[in-house]
C-alpha positions in Angstrom: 112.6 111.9 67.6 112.2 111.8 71.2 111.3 108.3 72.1 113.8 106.6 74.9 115.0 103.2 74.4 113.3 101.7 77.5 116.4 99.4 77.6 118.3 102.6 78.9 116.3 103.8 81.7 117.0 102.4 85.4 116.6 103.4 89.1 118.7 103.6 91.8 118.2 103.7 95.3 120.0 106.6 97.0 118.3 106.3 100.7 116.5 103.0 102.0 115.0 101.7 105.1 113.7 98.3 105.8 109.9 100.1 104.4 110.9 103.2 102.6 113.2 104.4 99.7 113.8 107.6 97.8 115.2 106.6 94.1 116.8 108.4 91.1 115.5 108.1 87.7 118.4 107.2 85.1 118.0 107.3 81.5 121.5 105.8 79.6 123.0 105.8 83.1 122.3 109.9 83.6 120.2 110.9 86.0 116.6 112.4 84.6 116.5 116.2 85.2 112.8 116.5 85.1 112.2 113.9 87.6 115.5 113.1 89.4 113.8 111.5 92.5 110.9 109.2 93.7 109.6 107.9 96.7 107.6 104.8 97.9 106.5 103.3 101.0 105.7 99.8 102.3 102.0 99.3 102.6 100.9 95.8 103.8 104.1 94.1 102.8 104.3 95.7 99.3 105.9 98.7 97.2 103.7 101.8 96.9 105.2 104.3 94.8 104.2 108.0 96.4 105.6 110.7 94.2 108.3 112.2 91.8 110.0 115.4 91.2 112.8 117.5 91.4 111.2 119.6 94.1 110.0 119.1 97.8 107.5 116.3 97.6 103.6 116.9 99.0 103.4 117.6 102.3 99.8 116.0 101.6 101.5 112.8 99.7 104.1 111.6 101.8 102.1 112.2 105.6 99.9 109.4 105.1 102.5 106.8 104.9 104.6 108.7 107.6 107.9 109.2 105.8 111.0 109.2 108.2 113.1 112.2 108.6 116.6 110.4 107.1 114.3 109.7 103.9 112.7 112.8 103.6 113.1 115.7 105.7 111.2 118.6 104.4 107.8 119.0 102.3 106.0 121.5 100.8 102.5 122.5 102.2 99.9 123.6 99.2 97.8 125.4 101.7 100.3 127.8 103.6 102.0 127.5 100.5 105.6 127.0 102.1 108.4 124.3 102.7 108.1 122.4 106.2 110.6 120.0 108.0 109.1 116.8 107.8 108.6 115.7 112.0 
């Protein structure tokens, strides 16, 4: 059986400004392996989530909303196919 208890999952915050946030994904107060991080944005005074994972996000996800550096400070690009410091 491989149902969660939705009781036991939670997020934390582990880097915030006043209009962005990367988060962890805890299941029973462990973080979640497949999926340790997400990040959203404020859009228009509210909460957009971007994206998940455990590796670099999108270069083409997080540019739009025009991440800072402190939150995220590389990205991966799907056309050159390589990691990029996030300017």
């Amino acid at each position: 059986d491989n149902l969660i208890d939705p009781q036991s999952v939670e997020s934390k915050i582990t880097k915030n400004t006043k209009d962005y946030f990367e988060g962890a994904i805890l299941i029973g107060g462990y973080e979640n392996y497949s999926a340790p991080y997400f990040l959203a944005a404020k859009q228009n005074g509210k909460w957009v989530f971007v994206t998940s994972g455990q590796d670099d996000p999108s270069c083409d996800a997080i540019e739009p909303y025009d991440f800072p550096r402190d939150i995220v400070d590389k990205c991966y690009d799907e056309q050159t196919k390589q990691t990029k410091e996030n300017l």
